[in-house]
C-alpha angles and dihedrals in degrees: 000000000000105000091233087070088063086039093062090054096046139075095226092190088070092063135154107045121226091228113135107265106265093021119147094221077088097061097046084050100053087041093059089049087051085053097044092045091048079046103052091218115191093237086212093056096056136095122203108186125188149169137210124309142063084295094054100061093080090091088075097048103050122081097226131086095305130192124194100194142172132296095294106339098111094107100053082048095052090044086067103038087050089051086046099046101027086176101057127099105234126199133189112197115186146139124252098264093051098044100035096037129045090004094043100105081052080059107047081047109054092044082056098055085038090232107199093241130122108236116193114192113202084202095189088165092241147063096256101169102054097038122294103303117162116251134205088277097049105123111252102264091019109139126246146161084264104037103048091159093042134281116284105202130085108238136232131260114222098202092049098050092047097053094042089055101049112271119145120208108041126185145169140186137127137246086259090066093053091168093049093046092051092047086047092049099047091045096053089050091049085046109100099218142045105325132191132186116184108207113192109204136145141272097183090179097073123005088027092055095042090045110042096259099094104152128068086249100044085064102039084044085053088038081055099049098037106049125091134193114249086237092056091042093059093063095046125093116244100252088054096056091049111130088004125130114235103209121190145072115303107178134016112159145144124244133138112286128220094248087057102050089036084055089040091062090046089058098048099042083049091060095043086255102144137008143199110292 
């Protein structure tokens, strides 16, 4: 793709960024800008909404209508962006912590509303911004600077939780597999509907170091052997998919989303069409 198409989407006088040199916050980045430019989007016309985190930097860096927020409050920012500006496209971007945390319960919520909002998760396993904590997606025994002796707790599954809570166009890859992650990421924009794309990347400083995988391509190699298609998994027993990452679409369906019901009332209170029981 010609530079000038990222370059449209960027504010170039931001640059460069302050992500760790190798990080995977970068790829997701420059995924999302493949998928805006395939799209066409109308730059004014978009919402990019984040927390607080690495991940969360990004809002600075990209040229749309862009919201730095509060520890785990995007979503409830870019519910009502999304009810104010019904034709915008609105976008969360987070990390795990952020996302799955704090702002878990926002989550759980708006999958459940089906808000017709992308969510992309940089789920890096780990708190990278505030020291090396251990998040919800940290892998049981996985080392942080919280759990030196492992981490106790079994962790949660993105995908799972999404679907189970409504969304409904539900996706995962990692910053290994970059096609799949831009085609993820432009069909969850086009979805009418929650959706949530799980991006796996890296954050080698930290999870990586505490966890023998310290280099950029000791983790991509490990993103690469360790990843398997949604159509192989299926066919797979449970013990030989343990501490592999299932990649695909999970979801994609239609289903009437919160904006539309929420439009719907204001029609019909407007013609006298229904009243307060």
């Amino acid at each position: 793709m010609p530079l000038e198409k990222y370059f449209h989407y960027l504010r170039q006088d931001r640059m460069t960024h302050i992500w760790c040199p190798g990080c995977g916050n970068g790829i997701i980045m420059k995924s999302f800008l493949e998928a805006a430019s395939n799209l066409n989007l109308d730059k004014n016309k978009v919402a990019v909404v984040s927390g607080i985190g690495c991940s969360s930097r990004i809002t600075g860096y990209l040229d749309f209508n862009t919201l730095h927020t509060l520890h785990g409050r995007a979503i409830p920012f870019a519910t009502g962006v999304k009810l104010a500006k019904p034709d915008f496209d609105v976008i969360v971007m987070g990390g795990d912590g952020d996302l799955l945390a704090i702002g878990g319960n926002h989550f759980l919520h708006a999958c459940r509303r089906n808000m017709d909002l992308t969510v992309i998760i940089f789920n890096n396993n780990i708190y990278g911004m505030t020291g090396g904590q251990y998040s919800p997606t940290t892998p049981k025994n996985g080392w942080a600077t919280t759990s030196p002796y492992g981490n106790l707790e079994d962790n949660v599954d993105p995908v799972k939780l999404a679907i189970t809570s409504g969304a409904t166009y539900v996706a995962r890859s990692t910053v290994f597999h970059y096609s799949l992650t831009t085609k993820y990421i432009e069909n969850a924009i086009k979805h009418k509907g929650m959706s949530v794309v799980e991006v796996i990347t890296n954050c080698h400083t930290y999870f990586g170091r505490y966890n023998q995988k310290p280099t950029p391509i000791q983790m991509l190699q490990y993103f690469k052997e360790n990843s398997i298609t949604l159509s192989k998994a299926e066919k797979m027993k449970v013990n030989e998919l343990e501490n592999k990452f299932i990649i695909g679409e999970f979801i994609n369906i239609e289903k009437e989303t919160y904006n539309e019901r929420y439009d719907k009332l204001i029609k019909e209170l407007s013609a006298g069409e229904v009243s307060k029981k």
